[in-house]
Every structure is written in structure tokens, then in C-alpha cells.
PDB file of N, H, CA, C and O in Angstrom:
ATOM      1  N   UNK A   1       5.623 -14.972  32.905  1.00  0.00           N
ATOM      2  CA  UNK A   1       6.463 -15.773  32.059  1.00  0.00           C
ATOM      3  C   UNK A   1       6.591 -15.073  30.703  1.00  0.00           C
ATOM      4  O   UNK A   1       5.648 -14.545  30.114  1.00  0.00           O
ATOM      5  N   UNK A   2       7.602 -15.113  30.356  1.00  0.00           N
ATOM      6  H   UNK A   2       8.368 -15.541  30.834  1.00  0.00           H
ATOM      7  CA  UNK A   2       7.958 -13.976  29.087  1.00  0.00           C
ATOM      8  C   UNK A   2       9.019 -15.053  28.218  1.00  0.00           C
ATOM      9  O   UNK A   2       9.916 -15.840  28.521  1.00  0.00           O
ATOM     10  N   UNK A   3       8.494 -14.690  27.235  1.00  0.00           N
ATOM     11  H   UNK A   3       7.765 -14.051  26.989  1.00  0.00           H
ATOM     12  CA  UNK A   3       9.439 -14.957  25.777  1.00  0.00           C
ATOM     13  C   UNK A   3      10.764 -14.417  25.510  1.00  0.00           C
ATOM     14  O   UNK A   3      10.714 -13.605  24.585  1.00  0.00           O
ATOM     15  N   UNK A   4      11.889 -14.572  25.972  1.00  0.00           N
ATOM     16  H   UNK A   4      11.930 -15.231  26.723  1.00  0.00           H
ATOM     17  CA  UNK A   4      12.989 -13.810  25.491  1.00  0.00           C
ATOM     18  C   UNK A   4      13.404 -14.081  24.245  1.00  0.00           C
ATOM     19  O   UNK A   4      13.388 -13.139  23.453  1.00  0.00           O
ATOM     20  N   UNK A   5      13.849 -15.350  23.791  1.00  0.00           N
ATOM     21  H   UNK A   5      13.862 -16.115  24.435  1.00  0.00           H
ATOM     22  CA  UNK A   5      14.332 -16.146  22.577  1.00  0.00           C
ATOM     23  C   UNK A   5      13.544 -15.640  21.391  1.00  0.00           C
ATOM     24  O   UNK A   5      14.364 -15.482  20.486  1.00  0.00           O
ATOM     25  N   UNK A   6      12.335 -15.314  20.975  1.00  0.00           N
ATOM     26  H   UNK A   6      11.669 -15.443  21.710  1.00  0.00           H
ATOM     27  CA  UNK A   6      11.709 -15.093  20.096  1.00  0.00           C
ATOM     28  C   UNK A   6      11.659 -16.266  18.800  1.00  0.00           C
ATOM     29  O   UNK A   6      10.998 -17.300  18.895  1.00  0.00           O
ATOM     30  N   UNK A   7      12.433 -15.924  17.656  1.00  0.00           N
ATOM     31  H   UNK A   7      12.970 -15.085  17.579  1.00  0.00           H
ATOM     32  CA  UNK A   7      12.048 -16.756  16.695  1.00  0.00           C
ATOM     33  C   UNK A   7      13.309 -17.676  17.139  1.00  0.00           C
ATOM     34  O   UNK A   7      13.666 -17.867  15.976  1.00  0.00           O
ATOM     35  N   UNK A   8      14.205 -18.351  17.844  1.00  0.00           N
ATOM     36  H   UNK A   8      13.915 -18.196  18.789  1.00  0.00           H
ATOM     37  CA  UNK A   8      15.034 -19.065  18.297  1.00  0.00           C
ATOM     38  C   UNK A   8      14.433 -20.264  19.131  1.00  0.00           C
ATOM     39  O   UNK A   8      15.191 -21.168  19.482  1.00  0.00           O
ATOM     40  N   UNK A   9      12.905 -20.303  19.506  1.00  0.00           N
ATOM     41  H   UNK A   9      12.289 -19.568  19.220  1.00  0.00           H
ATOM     42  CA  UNK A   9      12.665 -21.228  19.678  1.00  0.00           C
ATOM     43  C   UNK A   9      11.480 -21.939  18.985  1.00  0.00           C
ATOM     44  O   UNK A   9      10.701 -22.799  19.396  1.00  0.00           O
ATOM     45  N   UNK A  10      11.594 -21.319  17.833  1.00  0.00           N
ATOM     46  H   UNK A  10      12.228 -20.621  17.499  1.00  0.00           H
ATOM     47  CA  UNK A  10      10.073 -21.949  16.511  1.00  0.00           C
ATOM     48  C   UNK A  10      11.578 -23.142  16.126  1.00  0.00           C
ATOM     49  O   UNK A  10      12.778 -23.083  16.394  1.00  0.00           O
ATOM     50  N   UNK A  11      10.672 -24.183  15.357  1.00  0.00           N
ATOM     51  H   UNK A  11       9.697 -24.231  15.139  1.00  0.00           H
ATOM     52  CA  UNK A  11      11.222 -24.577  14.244  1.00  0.00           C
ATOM     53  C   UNK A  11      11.984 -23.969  13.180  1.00  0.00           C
ATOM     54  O   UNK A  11      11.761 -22.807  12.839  1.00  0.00           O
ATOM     55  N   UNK A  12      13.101 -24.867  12.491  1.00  0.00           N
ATOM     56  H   UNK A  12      13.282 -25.811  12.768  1.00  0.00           H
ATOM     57  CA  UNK A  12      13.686 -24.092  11.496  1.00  0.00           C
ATOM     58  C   UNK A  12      12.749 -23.752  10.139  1.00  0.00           C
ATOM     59  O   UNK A  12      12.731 -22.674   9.543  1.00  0.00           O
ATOM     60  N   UNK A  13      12.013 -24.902   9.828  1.00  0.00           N
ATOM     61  H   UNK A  13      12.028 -25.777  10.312  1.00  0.00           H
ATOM     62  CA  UNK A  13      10.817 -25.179   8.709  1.00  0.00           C
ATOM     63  C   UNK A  13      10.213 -23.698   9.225  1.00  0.00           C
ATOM     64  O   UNK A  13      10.541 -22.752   8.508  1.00  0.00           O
ATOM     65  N   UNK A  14       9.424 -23.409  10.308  1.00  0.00           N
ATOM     66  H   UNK A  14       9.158 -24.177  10.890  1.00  0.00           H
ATOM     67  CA  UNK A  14       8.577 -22.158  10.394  1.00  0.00           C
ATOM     68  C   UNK A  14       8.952 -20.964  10.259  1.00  0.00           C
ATOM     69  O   UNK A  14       8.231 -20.026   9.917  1.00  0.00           O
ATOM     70  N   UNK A  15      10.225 -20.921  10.546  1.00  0.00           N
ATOM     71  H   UNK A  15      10.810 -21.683  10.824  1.00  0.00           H
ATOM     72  CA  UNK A  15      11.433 -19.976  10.353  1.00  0.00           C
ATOM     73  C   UNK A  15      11.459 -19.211   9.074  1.00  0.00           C
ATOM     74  O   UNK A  15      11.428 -18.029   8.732  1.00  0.00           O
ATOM     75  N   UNK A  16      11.530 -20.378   8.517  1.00  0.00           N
ATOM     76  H   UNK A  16      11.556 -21.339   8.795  1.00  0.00           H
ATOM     77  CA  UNK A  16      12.099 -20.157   6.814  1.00  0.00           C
ATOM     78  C   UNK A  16      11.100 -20.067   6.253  1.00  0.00           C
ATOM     79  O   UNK A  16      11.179 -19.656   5.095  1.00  0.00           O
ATOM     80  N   UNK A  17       9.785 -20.387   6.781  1.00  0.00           N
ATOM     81  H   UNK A  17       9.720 -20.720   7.722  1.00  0.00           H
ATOM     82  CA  UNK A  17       8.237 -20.265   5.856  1.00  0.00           C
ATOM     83  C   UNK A  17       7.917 -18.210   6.138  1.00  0.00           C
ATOM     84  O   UNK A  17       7.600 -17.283   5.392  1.00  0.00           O
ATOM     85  N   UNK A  18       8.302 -18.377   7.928  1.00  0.00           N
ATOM     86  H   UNK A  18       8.559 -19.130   8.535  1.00  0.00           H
ATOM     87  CA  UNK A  18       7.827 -16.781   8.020  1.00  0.00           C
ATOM     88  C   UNK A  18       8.976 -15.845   6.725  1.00  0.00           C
ATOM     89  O   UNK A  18       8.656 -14.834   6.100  1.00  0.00           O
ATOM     90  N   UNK A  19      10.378 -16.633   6.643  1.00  0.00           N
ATOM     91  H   UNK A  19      10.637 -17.454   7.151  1.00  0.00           H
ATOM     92  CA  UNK A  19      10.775 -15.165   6.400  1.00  0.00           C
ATOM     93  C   UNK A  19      10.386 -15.401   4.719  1.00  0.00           C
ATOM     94  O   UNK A  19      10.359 -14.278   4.216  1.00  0.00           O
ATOM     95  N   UNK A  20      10.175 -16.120   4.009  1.00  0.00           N
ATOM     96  H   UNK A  20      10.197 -17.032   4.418  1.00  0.00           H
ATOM     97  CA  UNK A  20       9.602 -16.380   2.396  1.00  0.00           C
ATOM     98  C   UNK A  20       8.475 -15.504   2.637  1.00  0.00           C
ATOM     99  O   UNK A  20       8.215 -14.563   1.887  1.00  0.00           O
ATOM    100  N   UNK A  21       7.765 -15.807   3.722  1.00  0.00           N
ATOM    101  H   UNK A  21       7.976 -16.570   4.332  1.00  0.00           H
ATOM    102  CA  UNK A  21       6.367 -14.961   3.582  1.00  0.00           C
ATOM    103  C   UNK A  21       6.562 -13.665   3.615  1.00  0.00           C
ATOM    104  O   UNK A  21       5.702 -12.950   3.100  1.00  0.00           O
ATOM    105  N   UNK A  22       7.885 -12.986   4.304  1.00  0.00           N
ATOM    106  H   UNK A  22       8.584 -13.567   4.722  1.00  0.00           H
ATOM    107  CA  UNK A  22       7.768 -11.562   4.305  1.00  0.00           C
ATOM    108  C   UNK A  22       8.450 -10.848   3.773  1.00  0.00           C
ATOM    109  O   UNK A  22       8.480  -9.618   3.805  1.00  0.00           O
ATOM    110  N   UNK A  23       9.515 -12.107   2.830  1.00  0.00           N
ATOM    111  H   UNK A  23       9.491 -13.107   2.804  1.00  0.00           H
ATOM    112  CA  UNK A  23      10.023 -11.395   1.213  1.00  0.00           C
ATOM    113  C   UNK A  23       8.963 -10.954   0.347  1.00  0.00           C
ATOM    114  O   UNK A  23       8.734  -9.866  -0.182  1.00  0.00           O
ATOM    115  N   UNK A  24       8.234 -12.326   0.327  1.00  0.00           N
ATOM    116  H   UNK A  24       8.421 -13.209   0.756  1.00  0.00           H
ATOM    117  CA  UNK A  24       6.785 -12.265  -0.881  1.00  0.00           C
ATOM    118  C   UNK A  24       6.226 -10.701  -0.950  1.00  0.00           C
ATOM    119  O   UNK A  24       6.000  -9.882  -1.840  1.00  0.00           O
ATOM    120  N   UNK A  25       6.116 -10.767   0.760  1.00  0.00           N
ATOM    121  H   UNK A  25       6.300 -11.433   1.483  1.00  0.00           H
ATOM    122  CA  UNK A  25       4.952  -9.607   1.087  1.00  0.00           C
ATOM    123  C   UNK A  25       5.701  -7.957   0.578  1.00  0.00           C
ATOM    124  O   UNK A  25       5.221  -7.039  -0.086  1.00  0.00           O
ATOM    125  N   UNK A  26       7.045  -8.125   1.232  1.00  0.00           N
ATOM    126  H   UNK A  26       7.436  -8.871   1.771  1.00  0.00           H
ATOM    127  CA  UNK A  26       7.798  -6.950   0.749  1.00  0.00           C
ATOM    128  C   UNK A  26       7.984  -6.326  -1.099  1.00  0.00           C
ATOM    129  O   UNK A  26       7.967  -5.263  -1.720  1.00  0.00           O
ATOM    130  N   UNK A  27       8.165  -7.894  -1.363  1.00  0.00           N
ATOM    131  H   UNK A  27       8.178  -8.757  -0.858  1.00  0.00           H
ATOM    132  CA  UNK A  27       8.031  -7.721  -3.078  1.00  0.00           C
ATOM    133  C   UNK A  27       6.746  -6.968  -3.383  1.00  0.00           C
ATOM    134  O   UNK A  27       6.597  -5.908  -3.991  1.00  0.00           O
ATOM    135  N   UNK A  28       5.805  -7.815  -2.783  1.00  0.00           N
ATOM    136  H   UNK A  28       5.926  -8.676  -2.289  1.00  0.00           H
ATOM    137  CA  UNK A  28       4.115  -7.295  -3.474  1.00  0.00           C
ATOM    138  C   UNK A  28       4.107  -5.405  -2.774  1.00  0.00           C
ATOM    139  O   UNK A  28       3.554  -4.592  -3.515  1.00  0.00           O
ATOM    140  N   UNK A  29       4.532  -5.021  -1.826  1.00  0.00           N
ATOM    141  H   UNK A  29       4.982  -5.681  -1.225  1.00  0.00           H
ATOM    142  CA  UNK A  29       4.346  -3.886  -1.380  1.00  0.00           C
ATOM    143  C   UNK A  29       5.415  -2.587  -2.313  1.00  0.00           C
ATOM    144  O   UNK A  29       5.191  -1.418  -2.624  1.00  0.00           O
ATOM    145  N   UNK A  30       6.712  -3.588  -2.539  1.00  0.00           N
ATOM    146  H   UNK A  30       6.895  -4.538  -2.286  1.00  0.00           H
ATOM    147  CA  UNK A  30       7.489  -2.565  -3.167  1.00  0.00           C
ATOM    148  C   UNK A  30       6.669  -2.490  -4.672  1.00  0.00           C
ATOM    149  O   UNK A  30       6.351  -1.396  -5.140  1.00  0.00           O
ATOM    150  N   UNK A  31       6.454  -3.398  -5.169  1.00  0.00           N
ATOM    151  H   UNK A  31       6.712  -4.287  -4.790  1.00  0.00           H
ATOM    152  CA  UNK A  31       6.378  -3.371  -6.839  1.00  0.00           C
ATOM    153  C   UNK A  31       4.775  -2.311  -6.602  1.00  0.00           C
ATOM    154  O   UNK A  31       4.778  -1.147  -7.003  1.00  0.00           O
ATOM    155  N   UNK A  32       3.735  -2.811  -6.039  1.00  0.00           N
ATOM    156  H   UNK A  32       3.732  -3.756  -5.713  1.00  0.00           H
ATOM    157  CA  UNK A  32       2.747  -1.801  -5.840  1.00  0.00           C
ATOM    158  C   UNK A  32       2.786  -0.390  -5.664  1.00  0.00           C
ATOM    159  O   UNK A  32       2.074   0.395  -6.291  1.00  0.00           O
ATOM    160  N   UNK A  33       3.801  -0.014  -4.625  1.00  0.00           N
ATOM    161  H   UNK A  33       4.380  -0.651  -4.116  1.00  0.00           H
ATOM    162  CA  UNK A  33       3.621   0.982  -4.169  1.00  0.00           C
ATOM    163  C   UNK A  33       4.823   2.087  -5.505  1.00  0.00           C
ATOM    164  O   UNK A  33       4.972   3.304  -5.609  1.00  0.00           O
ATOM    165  N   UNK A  34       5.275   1.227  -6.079  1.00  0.00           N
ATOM    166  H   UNK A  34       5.154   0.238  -5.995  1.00  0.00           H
ATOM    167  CA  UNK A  34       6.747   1.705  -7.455  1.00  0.00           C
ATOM    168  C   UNK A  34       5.378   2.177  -8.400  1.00  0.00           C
ATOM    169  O   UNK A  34       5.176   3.355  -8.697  1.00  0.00           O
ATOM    170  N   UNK A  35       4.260   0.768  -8.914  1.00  0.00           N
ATOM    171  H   UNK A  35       4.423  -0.188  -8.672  1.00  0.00           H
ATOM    172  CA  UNK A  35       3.612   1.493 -10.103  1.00  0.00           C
ATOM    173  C   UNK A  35       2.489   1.896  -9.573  1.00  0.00           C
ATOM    174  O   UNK A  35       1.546   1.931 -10.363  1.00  0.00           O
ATOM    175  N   UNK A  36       2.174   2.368  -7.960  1.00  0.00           N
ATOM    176  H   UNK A  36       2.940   2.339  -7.319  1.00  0.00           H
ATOM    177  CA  UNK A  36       1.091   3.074  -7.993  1.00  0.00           C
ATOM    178  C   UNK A  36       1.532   4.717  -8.121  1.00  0.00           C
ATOM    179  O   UNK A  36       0.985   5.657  -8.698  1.00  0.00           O
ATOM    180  N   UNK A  37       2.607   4.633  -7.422  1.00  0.00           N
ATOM    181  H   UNK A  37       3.051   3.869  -6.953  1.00  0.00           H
ATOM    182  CA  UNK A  37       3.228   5.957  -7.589  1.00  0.00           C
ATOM    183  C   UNK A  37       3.669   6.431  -8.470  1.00  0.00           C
ATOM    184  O   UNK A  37       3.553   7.656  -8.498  1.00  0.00           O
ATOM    185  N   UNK A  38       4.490   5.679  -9.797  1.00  0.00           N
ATOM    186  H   UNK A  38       4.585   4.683  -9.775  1.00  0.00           H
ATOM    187  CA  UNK A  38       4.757   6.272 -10.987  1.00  0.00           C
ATOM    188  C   UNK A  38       3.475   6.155 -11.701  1.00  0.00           C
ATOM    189  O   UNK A  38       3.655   6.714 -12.783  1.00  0.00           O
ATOM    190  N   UNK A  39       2.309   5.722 -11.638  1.00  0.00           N
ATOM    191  H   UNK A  39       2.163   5.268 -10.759  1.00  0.00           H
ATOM    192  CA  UNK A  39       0.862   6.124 -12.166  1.00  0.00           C
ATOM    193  C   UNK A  39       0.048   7.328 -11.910  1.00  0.00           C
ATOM    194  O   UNK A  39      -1.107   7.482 -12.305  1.00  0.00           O
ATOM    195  N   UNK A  40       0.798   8.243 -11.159  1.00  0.00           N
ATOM    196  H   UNK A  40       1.737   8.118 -10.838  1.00  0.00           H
ATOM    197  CA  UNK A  40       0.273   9.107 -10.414  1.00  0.00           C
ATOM    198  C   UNK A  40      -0.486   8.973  -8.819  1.00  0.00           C
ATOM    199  O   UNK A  40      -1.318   9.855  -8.607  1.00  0.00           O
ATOM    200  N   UNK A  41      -0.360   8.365  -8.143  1.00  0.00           N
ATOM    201  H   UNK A  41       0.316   7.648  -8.316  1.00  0.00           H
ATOM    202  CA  UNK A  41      -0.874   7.748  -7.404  1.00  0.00           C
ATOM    203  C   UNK A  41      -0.741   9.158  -6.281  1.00  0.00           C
ATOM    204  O   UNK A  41      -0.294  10.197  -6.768  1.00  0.00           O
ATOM    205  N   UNK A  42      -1.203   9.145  -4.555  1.00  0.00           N
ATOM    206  H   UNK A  42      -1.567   8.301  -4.159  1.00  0.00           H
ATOM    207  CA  UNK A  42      -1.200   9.933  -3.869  1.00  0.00           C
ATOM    208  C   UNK A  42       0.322  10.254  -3.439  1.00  0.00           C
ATOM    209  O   UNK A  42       1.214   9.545  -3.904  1.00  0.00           O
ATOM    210  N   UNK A  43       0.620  11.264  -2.598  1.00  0.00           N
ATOM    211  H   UNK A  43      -0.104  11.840  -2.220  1.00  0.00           H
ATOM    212  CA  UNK A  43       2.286  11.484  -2.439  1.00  0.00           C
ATOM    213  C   UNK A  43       2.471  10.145  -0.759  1.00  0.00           C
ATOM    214  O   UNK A  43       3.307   9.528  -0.098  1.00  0.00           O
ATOM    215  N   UNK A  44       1.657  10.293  -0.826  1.00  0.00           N
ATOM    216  H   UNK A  44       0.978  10.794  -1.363  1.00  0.00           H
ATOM    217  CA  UNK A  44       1.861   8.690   0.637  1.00  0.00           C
ATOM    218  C   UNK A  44       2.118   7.751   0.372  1.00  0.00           C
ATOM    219  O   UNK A  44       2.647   6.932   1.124  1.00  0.00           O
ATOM    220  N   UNK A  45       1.730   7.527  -1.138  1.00  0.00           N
ATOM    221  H   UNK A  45       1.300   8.191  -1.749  1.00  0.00           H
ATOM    222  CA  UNK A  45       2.260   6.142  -1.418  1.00  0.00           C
ATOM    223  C   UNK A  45       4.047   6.101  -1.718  1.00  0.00           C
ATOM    224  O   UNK A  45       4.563   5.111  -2.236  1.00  0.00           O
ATOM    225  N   UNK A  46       4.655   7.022  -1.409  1.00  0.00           N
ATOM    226  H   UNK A  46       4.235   7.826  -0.988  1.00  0.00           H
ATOM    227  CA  UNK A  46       5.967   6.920  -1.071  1.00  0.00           C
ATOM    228  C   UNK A  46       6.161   5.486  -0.052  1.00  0.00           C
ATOM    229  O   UNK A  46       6.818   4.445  -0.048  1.00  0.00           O
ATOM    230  N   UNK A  47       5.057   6.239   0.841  1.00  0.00           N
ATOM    231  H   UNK A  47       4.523   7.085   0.838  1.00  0.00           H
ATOM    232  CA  UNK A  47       5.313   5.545   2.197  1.00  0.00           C
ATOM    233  C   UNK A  47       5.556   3.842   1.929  1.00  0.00           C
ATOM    234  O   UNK A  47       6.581   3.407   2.453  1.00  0.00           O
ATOM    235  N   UNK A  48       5.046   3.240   1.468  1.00  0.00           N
ATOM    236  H   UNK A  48       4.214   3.593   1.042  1.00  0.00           H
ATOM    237  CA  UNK A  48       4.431   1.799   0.585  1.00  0.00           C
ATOM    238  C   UNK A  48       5.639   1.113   0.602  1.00  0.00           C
ATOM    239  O   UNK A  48       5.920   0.033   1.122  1.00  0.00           O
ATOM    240  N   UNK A  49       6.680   2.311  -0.385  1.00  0.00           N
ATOM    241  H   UNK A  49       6.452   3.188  -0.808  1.00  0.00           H
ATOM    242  CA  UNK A  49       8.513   1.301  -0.727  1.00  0.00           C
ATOM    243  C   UNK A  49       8.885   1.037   0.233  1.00  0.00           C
ATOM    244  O   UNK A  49       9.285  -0.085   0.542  1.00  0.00           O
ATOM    245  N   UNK A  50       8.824   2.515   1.318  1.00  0.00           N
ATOM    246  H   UNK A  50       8.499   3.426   1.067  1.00  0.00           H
ATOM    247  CA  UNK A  50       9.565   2.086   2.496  1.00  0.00           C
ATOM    248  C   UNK A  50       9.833   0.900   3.192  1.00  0.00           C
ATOM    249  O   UNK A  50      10.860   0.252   3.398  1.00  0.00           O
ATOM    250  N   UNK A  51       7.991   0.707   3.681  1.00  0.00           N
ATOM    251  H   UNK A  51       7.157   1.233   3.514  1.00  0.00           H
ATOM    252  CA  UNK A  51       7.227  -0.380   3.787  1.00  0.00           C
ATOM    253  C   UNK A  51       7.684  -1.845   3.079  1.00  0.00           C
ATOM    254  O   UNK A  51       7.833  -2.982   3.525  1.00  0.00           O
ATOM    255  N   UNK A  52       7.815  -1.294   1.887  1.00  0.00           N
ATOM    256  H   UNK A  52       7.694  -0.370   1.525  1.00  0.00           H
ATOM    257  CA  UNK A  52       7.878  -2.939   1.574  1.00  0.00           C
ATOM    258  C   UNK A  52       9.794  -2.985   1.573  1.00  0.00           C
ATOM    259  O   UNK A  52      10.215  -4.138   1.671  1.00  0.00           O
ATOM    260  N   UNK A  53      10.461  -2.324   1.514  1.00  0.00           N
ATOM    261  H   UNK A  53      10.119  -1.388   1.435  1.00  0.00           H
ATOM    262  CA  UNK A  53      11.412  -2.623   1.559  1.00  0.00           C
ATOM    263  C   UNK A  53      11.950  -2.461   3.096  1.00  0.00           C
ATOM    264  O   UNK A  53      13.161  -2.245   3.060  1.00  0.00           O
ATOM    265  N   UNK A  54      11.649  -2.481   3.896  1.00  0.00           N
ATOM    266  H   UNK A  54      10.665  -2.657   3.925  1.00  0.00           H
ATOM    267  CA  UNK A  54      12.185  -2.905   5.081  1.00  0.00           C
ATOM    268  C   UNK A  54      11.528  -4.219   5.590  1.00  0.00           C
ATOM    269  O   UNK A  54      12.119  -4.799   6.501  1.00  0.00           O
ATOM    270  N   UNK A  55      10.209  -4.836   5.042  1.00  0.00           N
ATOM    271  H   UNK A  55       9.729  -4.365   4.302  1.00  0.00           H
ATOM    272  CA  UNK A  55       9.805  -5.975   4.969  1.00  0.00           C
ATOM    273  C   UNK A  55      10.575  -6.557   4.425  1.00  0.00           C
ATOM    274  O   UNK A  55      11.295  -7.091   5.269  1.00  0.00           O
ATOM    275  N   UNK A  56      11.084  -6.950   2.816  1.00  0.00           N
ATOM    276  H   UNK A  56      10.499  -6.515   2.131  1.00  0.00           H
ATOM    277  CA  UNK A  56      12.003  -7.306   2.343  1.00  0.00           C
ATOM    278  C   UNK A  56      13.174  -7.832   3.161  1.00  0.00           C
ATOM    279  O   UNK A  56      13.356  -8.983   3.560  1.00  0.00           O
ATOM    280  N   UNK A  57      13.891  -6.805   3.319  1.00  0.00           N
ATOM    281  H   UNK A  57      13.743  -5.871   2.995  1.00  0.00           H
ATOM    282  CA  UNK A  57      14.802  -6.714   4.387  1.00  0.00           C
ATOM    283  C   UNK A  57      14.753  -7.378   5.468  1.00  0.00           C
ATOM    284  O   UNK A  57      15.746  -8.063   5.712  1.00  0.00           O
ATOM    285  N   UNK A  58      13.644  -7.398   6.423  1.00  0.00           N
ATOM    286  H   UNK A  58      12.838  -6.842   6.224  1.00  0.00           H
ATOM    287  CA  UNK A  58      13.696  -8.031   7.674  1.00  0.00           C
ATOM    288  C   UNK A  58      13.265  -9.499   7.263  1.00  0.00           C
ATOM    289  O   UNK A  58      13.433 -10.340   8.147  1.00  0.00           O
ATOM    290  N   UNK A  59      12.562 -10.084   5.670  1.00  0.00           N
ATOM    291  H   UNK A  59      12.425  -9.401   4.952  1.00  0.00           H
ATOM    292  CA  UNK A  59      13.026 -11.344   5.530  1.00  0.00           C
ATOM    293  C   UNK A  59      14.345 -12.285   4.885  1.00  0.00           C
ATOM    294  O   UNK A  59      14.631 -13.479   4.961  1.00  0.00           O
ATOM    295  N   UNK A  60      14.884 -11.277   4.317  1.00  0.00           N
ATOM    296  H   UNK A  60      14.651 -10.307   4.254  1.00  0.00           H
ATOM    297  CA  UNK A  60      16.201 -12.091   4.213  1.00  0.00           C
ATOM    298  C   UNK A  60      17.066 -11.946   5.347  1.00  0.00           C
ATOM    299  O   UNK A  60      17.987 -12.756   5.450  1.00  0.00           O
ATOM    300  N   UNK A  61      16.922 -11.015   6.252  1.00  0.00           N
ATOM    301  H   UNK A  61      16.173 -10.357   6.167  1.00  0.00           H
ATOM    302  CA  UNK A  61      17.368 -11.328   7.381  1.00  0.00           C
ATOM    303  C   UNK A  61      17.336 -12.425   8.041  1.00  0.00           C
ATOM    304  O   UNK A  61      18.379 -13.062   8.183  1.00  0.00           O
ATOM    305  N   UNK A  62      16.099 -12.888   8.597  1.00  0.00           N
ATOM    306  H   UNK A  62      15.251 -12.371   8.482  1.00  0.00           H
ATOM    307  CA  UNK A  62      15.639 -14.208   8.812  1.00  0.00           C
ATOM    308  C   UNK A  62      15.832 -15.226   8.236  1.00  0.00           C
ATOM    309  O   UNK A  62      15.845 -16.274   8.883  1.00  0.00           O
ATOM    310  N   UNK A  63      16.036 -15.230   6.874  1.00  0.00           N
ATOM    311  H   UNK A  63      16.025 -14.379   6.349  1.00  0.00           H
ATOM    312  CA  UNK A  63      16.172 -16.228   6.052  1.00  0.00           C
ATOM    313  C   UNK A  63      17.792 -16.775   6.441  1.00  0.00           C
ATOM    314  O   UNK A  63      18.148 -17.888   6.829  1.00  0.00           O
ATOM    315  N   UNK A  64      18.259 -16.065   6.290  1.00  0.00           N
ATOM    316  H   UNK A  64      17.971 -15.161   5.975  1.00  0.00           H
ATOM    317  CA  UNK A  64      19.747 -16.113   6.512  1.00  0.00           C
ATOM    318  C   UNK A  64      20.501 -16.087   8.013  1.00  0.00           C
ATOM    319  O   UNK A  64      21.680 -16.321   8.279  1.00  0.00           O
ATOM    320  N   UNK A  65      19.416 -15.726   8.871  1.00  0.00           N
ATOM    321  H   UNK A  65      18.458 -15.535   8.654  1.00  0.00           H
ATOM    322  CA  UNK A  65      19.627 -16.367  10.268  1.00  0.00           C
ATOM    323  C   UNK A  65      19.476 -17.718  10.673  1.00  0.00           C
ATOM    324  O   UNK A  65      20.109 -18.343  11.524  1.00  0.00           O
ATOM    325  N   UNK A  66      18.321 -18.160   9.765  1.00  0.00           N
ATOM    326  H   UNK A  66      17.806 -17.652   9.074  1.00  0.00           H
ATOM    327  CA  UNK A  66      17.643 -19.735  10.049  1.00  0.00           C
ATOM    328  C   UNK A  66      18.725 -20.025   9.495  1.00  0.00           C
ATOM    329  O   UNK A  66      19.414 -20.351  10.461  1.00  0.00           O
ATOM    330  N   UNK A  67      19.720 -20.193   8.078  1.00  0.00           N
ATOM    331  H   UNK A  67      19.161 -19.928   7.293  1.00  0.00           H
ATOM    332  CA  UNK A  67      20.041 -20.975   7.922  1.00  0.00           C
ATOM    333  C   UNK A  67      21.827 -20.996   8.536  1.00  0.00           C
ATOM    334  O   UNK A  67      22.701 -21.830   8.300  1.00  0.00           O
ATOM    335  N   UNK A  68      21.876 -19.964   9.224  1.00  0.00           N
ATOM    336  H   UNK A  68      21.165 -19.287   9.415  1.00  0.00           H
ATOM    337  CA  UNK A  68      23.107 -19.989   9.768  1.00  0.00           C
ATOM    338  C   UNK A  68      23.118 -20.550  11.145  1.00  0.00           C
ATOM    339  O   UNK A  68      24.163 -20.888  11.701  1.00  0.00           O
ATOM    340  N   UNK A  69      21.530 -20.675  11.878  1.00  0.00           N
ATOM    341  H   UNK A  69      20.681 -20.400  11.427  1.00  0.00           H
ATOM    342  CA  UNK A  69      21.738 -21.612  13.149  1.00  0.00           C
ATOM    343  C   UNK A  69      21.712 -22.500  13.414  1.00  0.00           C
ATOM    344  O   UNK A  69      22.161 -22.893  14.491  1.00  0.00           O
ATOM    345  N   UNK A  70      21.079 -23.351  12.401  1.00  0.00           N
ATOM    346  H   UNK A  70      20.714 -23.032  11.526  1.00  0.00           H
ATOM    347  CA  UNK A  70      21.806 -25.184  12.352  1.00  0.00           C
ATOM    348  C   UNK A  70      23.247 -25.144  12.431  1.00  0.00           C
ATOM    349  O   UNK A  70      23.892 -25.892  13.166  1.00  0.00           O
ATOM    350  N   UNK A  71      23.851 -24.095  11.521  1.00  0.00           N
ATOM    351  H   UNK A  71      23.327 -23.487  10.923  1.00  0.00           H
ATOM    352  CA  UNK A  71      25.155 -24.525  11.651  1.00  0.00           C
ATOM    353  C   UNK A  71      26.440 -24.228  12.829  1.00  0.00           C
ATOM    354  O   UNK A  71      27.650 -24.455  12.817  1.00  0.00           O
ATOM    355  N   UNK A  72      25.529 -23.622  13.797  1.00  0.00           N
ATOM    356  H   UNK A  72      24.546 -23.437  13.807  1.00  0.00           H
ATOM    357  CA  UNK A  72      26.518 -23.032  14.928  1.00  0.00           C
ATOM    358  C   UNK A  72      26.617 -24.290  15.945  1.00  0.00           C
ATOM    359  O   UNK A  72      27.307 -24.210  16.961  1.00  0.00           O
TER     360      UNK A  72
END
């Protein structure tokens, strides 16, 4: 038995809590990984923005999916 639907069959409330949580998280990873690296930090912590900005990303995605499927 397998999951196809994924986040299409959570709640909308859990929906919208995951994708806040993985703006938050993207914020805290971009802004970290911006002044660890302009502090001199290691050359990996490039890696960090990436990181947090495709987190970012994959929560306003979500965010903006939840609230477009009530309305379909």
C-alpha cells in the first residue's frame, strides 16, 4: 500500500503549518549561512544559501498550493 497523493491528503491547517515551518527554516539557513560566510567562514558554507534557499522556495510553494486547493 503506497502513498501517491502525498501532502493532498494532510489537512489544510498541517499544510500551511509544514510550509511556515520551512520558510522559517530556509530564512534561518539563508541569513546564517550569508553572515557566516561574509565573516569569513569555510568555502562550504556556500553550500548553506543554496540550502536554505531552495527550502525557502519549496515553502512558499506549499504555502500557495494549500491555499489554492480549497479553492478548486
Amino acid at each position: 500500500m503506497s502513498n501517491t497523493d502525498g501532502l493532498q491528503t494532510m489537512p489544510v491547517a498541517t499544510k500551511r503549518s509544514i510550509a511556515v515551518t520551512l520558510i522559517v527554516l530556509g530564512i534561518v539557513f539563508l541569513a546564517g549561512g550569508i553572515a557566516w560566510d561574509l565573516n569569513g567562514g569555510p568555502a562550504f558554507i556556500h553550500a548553506f544559501t543554496w540550502v536554505g534557499g531552495a527550502v525557502f522556495a519549496w515553502g512558499v510553494v506549499t504555502l500557495v498550493t494549500t491555499r489554492r486547493s480549497p479553492l478548486q
